[in-house]
N, C-alpha and C positions, 0 to 999 in steps of 0.2 A: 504494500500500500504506500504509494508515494503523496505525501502531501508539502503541497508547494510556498515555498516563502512567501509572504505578505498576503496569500489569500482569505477567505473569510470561512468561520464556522462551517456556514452553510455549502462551500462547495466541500468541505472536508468531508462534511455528512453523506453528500453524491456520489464524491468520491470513492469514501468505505461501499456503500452501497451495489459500487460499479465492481468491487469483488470478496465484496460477502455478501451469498445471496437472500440469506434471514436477517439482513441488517436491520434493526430497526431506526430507519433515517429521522422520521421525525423527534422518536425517544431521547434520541442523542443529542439534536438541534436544542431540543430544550433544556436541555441539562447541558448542554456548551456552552450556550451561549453569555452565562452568565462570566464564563472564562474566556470569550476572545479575547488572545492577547497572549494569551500564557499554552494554546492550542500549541503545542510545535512542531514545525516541520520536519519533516524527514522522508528518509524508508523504512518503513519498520516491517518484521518479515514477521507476520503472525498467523494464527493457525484460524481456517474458516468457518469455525465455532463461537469467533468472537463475539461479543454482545457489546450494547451503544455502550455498556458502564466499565465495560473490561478495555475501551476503545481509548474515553475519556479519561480513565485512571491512567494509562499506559501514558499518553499525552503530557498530563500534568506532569507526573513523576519523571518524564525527560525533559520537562522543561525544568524543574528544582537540580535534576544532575546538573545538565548543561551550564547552567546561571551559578550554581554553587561558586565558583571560584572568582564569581563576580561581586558576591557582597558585600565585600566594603567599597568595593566600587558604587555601587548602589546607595550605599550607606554617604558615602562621600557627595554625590551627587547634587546639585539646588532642589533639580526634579526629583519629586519619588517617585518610586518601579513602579507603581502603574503611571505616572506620567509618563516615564522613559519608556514606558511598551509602548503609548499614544503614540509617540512621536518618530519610533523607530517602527510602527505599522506605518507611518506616513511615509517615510525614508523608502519603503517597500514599493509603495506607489509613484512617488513621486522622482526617484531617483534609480539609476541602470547599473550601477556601479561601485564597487569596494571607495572607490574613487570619489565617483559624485558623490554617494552616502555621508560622505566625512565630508565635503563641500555645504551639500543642502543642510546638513544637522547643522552646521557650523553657520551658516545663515539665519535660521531658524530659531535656534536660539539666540541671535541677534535681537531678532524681529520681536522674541518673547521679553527679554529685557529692556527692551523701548516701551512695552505695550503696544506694538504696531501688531494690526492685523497679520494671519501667517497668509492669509490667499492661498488655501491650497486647493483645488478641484479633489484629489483623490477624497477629500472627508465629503464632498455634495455625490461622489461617486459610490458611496459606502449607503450612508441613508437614501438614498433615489433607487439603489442596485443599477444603474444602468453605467453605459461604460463612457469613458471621460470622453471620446469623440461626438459622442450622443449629449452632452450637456450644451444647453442651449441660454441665451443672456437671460431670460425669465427665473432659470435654476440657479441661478446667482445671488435674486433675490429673496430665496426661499425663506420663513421663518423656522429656523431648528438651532439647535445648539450646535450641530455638526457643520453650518455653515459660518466658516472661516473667512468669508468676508465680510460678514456682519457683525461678527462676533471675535472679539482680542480672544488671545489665550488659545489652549487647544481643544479639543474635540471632548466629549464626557466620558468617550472609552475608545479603547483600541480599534480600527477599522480595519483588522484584520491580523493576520501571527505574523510577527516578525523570526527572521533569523536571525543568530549570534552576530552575523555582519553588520546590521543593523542595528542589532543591540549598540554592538561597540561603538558603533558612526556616532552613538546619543553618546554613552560613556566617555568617548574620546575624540570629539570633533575637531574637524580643521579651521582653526582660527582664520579670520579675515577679515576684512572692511566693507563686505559686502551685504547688502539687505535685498536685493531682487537678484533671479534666476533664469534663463529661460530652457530648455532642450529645441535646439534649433532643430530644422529640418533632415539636415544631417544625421541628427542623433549625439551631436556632442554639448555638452553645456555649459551656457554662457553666461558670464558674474557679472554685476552692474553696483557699483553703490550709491548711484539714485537714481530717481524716478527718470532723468533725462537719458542716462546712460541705458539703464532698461530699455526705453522708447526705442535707442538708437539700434541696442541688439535684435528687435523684433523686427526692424525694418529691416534689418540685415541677413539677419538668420531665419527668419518665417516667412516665408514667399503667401 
């Protein structure tokens, strides 16, 4: 059973289901969901008897291994662990790369310690469920806690499992001067530290 970085409970639950065939998909979903965030990904090689609660425990207990050796890290941190999962599910969506991840985190928490809005689309893409090419300037305006352009601060929970890569990006970001980002057309990502210089990358890099 492969379950993939930065996705959400719910395709985890599809997922199981696509090969365990008495899966109970919904059972799980409801008892997950209260844990997006801490779901973790992987392969896990388990026997076809599993049940949603044998599914979820297995979950949990390799996200406590994995993180184990991160707790004073944790500990150390402004954000607490479940901020850091917030924001490292956002790094998931939002960012391609061992690389970007430490860039956007590193932005990010810029943006948090100004009180500037994060602008992220991946959190309007978690509560919509539809996918970031489908959001349209209406869903911009939406009223929810999850939309990050209306609202400073981050999201109320995780929008999906993050991987260790991600984790670290929040534990270990890469410092800079920059507060806007964009992913050009290309696929590479471009730093601005104001609003003018932004402008100038979208003219540049987004056709």
């Amino acid at each position: 059973l492969t379950l993939r970085e930065g996705e959400r409970a719910s395709h985890y639950a599809a997922a199981a289901k696509e090969v365990l065939p008495d899966f109970a998909e919904q059972e799980f979903l409801a008892a997950a969901l209260p844990y997006e965030g801490k779901l973790f990904p992987d392969t896990y090689l388990i026997p076809s008897s599993y049940t949603a609660n044998d599914l979820l425990t297995l979950l949990l207990q390799t996200y406590e291994e994995k993180t184990a050796p991160l707790r004073d890290s944790f500990t150390a941190h402004p954000l607490t662990e479940s901020e850091i999962l917030v924001l490292a599910s956002i790094l998931e969506r939002e960012a391609n790369s061992v690389e970007s991840m430490g860039m956007v985190s590193g932005i990010l928490l810029n943006r948090l310690a100004i009180g500037m809005a994060l602008q992220v689309d991946a959190s309007l893409e978690y509560v919509l469920d539809k996918p970031l090419k489908d959001l349209t300037p209406e869903d911009l305006e939406m009223n929810s806690p999850y939309n990050t352009y209306k609202n400073a601060g981050l999201p109320p929970t995780p929008i999906g499992n993050p991987g260790l890569a991600a984790i670290m990006a929040v534990l270990e970001p890469t410092p800079s001067p920059y507060y806007f980002y964009i992913t050009g057309d290309d696929g590479n990502f471009y730093y601005a530290k104001d609003f003018d210089g932004h402008r100038l990358n979208i003219a540049r890099y987004l056709r």
